[in-house]
C-alpha positions as CSV (number, residue, x, y, z in Angstrom):
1,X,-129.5,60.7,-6.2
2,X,-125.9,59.8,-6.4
3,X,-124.0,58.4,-3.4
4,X,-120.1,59.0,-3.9
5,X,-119.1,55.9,-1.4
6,X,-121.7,53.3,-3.0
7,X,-122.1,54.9,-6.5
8,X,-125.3,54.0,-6.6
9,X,-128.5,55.7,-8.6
10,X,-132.0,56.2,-7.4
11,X,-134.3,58.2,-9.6
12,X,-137.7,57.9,-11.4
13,X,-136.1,56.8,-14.8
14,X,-132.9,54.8,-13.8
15,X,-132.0,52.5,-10.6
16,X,-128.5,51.1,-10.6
17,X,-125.7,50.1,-8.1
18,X,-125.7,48.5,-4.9
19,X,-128.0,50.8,-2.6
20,X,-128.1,52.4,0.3
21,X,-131.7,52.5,1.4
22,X,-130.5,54.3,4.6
23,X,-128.8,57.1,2.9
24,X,-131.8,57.2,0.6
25,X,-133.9,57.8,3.7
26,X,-131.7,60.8,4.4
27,X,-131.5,62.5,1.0
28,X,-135.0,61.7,0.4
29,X,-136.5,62.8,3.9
30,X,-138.6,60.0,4.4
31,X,-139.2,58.3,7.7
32,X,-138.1,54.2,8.4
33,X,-141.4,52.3,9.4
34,X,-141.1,51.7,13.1
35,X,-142.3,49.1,15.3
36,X,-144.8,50.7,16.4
37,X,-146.6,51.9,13.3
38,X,-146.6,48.3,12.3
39,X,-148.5,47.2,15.5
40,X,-151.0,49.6,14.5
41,X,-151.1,48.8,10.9
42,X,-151.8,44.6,12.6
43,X,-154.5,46.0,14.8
44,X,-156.8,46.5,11.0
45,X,-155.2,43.3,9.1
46,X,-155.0,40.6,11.3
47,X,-151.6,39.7,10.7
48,X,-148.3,41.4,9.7
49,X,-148.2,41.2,5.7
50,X,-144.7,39.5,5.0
51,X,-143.7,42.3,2.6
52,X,-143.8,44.5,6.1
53,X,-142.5,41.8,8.6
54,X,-139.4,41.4,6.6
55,X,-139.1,45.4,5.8
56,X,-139.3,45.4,2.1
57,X,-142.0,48.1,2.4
58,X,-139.0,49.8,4.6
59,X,-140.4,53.9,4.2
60,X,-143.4,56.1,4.3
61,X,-144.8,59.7,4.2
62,X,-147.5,60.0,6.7
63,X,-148.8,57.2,7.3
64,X,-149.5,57.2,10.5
65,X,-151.6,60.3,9.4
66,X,-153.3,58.0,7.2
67,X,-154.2,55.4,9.8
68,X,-155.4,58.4,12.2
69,X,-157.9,59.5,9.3
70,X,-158.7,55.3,8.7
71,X,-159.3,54.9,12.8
72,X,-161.2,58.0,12.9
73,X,-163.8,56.8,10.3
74,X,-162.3,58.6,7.2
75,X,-161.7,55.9,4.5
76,X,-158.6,56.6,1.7
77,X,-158.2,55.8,-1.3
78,X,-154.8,53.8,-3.0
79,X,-153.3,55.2,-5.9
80,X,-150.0,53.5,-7.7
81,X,-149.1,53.1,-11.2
82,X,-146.9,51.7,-13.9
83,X,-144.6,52.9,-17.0
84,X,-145.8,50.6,-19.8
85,X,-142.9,50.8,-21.8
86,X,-142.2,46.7,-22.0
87,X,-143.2,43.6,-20.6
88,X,-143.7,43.3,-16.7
89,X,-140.7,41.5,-14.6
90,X,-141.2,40.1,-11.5
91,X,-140.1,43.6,-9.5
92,X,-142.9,45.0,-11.1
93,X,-145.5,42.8,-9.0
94,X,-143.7,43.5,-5.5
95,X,-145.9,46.9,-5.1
96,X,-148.8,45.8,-7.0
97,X,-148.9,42.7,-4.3
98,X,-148.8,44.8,-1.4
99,X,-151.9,47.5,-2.9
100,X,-153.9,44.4,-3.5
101,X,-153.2,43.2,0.5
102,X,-154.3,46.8,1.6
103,X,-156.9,46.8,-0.4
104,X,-158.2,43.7,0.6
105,X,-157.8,44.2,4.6
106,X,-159.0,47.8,4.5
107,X,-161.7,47.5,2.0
108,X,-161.0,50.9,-0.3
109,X,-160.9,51.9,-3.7
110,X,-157.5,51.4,-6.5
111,X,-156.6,54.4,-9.2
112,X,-154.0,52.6,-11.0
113,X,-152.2,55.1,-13.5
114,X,-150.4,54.2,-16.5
115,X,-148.2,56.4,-17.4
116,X,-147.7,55.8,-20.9
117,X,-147.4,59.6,-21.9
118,X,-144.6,59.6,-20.1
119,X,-142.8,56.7,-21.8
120,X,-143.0,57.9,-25.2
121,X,-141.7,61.4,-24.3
122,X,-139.0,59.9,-22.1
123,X,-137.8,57.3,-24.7
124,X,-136.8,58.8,-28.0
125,X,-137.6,55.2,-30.0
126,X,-140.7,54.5,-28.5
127,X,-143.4,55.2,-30.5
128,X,-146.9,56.3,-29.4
129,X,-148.9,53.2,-30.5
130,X,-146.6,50.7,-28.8
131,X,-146.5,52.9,-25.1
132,X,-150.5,51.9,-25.5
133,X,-150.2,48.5,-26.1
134,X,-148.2,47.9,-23.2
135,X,-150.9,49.9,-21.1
136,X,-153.1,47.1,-22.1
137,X,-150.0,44.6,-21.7
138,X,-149.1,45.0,-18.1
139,X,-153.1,46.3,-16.6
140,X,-153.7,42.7,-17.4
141,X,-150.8,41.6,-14.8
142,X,-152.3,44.0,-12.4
143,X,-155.4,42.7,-12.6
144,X,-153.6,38.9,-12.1
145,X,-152.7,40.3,-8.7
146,X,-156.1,39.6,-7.4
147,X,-157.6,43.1,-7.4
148,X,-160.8,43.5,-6.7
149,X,-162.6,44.6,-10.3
150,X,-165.2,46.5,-8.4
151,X,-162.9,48.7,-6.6
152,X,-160.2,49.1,-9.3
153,X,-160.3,51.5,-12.0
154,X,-157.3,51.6,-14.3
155,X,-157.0,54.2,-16.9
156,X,-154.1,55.5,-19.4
157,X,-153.2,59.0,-19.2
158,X,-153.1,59.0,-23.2
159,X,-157.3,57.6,-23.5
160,X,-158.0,59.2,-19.6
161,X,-156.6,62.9,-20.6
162,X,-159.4,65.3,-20.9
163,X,-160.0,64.3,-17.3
164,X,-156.7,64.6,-15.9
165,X,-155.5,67.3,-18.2
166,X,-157.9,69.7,-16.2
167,X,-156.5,68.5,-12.6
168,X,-152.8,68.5,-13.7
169,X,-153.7,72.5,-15.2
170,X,-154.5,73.4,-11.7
171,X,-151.3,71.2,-10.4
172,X,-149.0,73.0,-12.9
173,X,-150.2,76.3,-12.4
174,X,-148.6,76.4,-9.0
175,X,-145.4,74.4,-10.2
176,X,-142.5,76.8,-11.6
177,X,-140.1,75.5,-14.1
178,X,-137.1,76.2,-11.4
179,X,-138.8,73.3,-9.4
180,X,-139.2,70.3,-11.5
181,X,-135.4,71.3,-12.8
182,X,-134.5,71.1,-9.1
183,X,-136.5,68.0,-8.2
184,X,-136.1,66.2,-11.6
185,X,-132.9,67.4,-13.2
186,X,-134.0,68.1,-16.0
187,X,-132.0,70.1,-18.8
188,X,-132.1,73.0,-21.4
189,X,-132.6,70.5,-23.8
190,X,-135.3,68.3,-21.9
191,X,-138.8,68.2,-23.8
192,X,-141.6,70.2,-23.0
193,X,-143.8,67.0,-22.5
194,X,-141.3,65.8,-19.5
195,X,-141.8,69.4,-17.9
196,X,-145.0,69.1,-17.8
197,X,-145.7,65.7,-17.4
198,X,-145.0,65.7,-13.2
199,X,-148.0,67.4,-13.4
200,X,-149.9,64.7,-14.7
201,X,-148.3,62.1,-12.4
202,X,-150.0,64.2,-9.2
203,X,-153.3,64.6,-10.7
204,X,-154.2,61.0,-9.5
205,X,-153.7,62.5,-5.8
206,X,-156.7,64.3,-5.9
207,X,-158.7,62.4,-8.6
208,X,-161.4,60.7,-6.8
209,X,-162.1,63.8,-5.1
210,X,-162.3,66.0,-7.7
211,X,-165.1,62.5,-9.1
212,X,-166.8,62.6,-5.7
213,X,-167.0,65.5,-4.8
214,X,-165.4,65.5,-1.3
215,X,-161.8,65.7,0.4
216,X,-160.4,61.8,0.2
217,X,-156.7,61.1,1.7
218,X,-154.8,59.1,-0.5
219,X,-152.3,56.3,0.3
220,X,-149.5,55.4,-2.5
221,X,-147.8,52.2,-2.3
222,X,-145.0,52.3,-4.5
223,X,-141.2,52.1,-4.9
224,X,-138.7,54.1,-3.2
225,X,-137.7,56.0,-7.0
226,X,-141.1,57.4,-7.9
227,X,-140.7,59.2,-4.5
228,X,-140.0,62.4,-6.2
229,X,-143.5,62.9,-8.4
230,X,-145.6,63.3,-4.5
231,X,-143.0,64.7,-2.4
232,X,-141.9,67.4,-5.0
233,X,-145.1,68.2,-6.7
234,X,-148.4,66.4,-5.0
235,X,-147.5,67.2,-1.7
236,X,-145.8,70.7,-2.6
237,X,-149.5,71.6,-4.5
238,X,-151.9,70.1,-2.2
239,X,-152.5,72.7,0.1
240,X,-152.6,75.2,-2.6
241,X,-155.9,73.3,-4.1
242,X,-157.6,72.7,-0.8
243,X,-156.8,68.8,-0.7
244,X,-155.1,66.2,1.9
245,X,-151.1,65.7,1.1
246,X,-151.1,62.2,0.0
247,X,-149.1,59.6,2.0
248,X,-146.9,56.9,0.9
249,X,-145.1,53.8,1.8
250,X,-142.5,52.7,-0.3
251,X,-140.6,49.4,-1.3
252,X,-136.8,47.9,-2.1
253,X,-136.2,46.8,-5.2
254,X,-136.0,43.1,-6.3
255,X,-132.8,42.3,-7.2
256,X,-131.9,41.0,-10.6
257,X,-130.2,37.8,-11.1
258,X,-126.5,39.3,-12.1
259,X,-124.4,40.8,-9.3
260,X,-125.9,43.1,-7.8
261,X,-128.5,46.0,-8.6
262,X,-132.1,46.0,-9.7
263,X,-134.1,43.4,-11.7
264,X,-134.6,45.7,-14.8
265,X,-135.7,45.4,-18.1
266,X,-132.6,46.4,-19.8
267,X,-130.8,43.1,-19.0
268,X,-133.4,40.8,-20.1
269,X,-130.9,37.8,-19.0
270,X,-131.2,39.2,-15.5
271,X,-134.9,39.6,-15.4
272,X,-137.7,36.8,-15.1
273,X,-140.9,38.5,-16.9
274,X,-144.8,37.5,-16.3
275,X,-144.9,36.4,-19.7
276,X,-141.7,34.2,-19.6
277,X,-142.1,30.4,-20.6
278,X,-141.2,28.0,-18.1
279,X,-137.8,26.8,-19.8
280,X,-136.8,30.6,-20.1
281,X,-137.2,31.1,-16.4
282,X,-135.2,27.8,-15.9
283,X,-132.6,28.8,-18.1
284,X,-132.3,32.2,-16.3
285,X,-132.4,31.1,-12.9
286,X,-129.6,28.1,-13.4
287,X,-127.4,30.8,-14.5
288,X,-128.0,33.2,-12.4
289,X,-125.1,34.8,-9.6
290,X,-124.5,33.1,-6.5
291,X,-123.3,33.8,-3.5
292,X,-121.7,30.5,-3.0
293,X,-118.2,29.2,-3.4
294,X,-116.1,27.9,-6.6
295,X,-116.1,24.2,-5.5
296,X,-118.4,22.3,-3.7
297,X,-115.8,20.7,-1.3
298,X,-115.3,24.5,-0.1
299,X,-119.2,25.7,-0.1
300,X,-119.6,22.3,2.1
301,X,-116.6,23.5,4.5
302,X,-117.0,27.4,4.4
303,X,-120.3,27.6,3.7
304,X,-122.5,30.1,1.3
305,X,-123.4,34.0,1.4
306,X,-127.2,34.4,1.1
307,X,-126.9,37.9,2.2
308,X,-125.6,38.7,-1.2
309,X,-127.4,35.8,-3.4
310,X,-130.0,36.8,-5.8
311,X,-131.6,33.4,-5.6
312,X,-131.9,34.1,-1.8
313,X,-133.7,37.1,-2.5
314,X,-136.3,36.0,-4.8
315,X,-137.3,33.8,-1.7
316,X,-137.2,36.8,0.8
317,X,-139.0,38.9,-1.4
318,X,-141.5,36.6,-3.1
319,X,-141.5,32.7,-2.6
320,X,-140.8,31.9,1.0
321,X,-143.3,33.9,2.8
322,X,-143.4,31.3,5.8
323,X,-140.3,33.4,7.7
324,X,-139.4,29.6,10.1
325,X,-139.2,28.1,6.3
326,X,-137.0,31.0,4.5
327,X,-134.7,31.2,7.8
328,X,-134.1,27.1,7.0
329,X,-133.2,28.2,3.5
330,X,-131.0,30.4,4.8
331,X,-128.9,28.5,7.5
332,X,-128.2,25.6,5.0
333,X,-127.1,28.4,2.2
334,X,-124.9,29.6,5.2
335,X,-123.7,26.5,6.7
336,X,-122.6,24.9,3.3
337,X,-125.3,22.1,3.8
338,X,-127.2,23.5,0.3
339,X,-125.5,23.7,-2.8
340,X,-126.1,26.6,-5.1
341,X,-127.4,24.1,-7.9
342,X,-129.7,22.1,-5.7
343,X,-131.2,26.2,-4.7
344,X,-131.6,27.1,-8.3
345,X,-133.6,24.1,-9.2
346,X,-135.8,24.3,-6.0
347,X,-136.3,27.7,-6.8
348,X,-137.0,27.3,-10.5
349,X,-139.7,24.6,-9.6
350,X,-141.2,27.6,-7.5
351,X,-141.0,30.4,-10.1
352,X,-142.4,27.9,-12.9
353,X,-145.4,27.4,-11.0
354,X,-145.8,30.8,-9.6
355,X,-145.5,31.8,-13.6
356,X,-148.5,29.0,-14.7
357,X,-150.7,30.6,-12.3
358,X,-150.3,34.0,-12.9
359,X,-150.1,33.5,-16.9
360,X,-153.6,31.8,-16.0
361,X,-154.9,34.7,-14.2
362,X,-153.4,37.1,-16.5
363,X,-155.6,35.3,-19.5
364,X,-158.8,35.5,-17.3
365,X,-158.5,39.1,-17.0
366,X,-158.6,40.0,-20.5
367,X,-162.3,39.4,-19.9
368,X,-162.9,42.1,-17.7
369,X,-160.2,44.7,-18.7
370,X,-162.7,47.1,-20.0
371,X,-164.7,47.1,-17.4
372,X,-161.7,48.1,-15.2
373,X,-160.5,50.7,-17.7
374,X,-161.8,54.6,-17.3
375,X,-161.8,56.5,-20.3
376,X,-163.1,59.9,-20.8
């Protein structure tokens, strides 16, 4: 999707520009998460997750269908996934977070995809070998999200085909060429394998059913630009095999630490990833955009502009979720009380430590990748 007025870009391979996650709504057909669906959601969790309270997961596809199936005594199943085609960066983690509160407060099953087919036919240097070590790469990060192992099963299309390949036959039996060019844009001179692979992205959908036998609705928490794969495919095919359409709820994007846009991993400078030492993330943070002023006598008179800050947004999205405590942060940004170097080092001190901790985790679950792993 292209938006003349913001130029921005939303699709499943590239994210750019300042965007417009109302007109997204729109030209995606998706509904905004209202109050009232949230009340609902806090009624099974306790308490408002602050990835909803603060509207970061900001979209859905059925999900109050999903919660009438949950209330009703039908359990679902999460599915999400990952393109291993580098390291993991912090905007990687925001979904993966979420799926492990859900799965935690609802008590149901993960199918974590990896999607490294899809890498190697998408990127034209990427070879087949390194799309599979990165599988292995970044399923240790999900695992360092505190997943439960005995309800998570991970699996790489590549290792996991001969099952999928028979569920994505039946997906792409009812798919016509004319569609995935209409949904995906793709070209005359597109490869086969990236025709064909939106069929392997939906078989996931229906996996555990096809395992256990039974009709299983299927929630997918994921960001806003994988939309595509479910609502053009999944959802289109689902009736036509006799399964539930699955639902979804969908996040922003972190920002990076350049002026505006996503965190991505094609500005490295920009991006803080998992496996970053702590004088890397340092370095990246104290040189990071701003959205204070050029002197300090002028941020103390005028005041800041957190609203357009990345270092603001990394404690919106990540590490302030005490909402009295990131509202502080915010009136001193705005009131010219903080300075934007005393921010950056506060926040650098936060990232560090977050980093330690996860790179700890991240080492613990080499030990029980395999057992998370499905292979045919």
């Amino acid at each position: 999707m292209v938006a003349n007025e913001q130029e921005f870009v939303v699709t499943p391979w590239e994210v750019r520009g300042e965007i417009d996650y109302n007109k997204l709504i729109k030209e995606f057909g998706t509904e905004l998460i209202t109050n009232e669906l949230l009340k609902r959601i806090e009624k099974h969790t306790g308490e408002l997750h602050y990835l909803l309270r603060r509207k970061i997961f900001f979209s859905h596809r059925d999900l109050d269908w999903i919660l009438d199936k949950y209330e009703s005594g039908e359990k679902f199943f999460l599915y999400t996934g990952r393109g291993p085609s580098g390291h993991t960066h912090l905007g990687h983690l925001i979904p993966w977070i979420f799926t492990q509160h859900l799965q935690e407060k609802f008590d149901v099953e993960l199918y974590f995809q990896m999607t490294d087919d899809e890498k190697f036919l998408h990127n034209p240097d990427m070879k087949l070998e390194e799309s599979l070590k990165y599988t292995y790469e970044n399923a240790l990060d999900v695992l360092a999200c505190g997943l439960s192992p005995s309800k998570t099963f991970i699996f790489s299309n590549i290792e996991f085909a001969k099952t999928l390949y028979r569920i994505s036959l039946e997906i792409a039996k009812h798919v016509t060429f004319s569609t995935v060019k209409a949904v995906f844009g793709f070209e005359n001179n597109t490869n086969i394998g990236m025709i064909f692979f939106p069929s392997m992205q939906a078989a996931p959908c229906f996996l555990p059913c096809i395992l256990k036998g039974k009709n299983i609705p299927c929630l997918i928490p994921a960001a806003i630009d994988q939309d595509p794969y479910w609502r053009g495919i999944a959802r289109f095919v689902a009736p036509k095999l006799g399964y539930y359409k699955p639902a979804q709820i969908h996040s922003k994007f972190l920002p990076g630490l350049g002026k505006g846009g996503k965190m991505s991993a094609s500005e490295p400078e920009t991006a803080i990833f998992t496996t970053d030492p702590p004088e890397v993330v340092e370095r990246k943070i104290m040189n990071a955009f701003t959205g204070g002023r050029a002197t300090i006598e002028e941020q103390r008179s005028k005041g800041g502009d957190p609203d357009i800050c990345p270092i603001y947004q990394y404690y919106y999205f990540l590490f302030e979720p005490d909402d009295k405590k990131l509202m502080d942060i915010y009136m001193a940004c705005k009131s010219g009380q903080l300075l934007c170097g005393e921010d950056k080092a506060r926040l650098a001190i936060r990232v560090k430590e977050f980093l330690i901790e996860h790179q700890r985790k991240r080492k613990a679950a080499e030990k029980i990748l395999d057992k998370v792993m499905l292979r045919d």
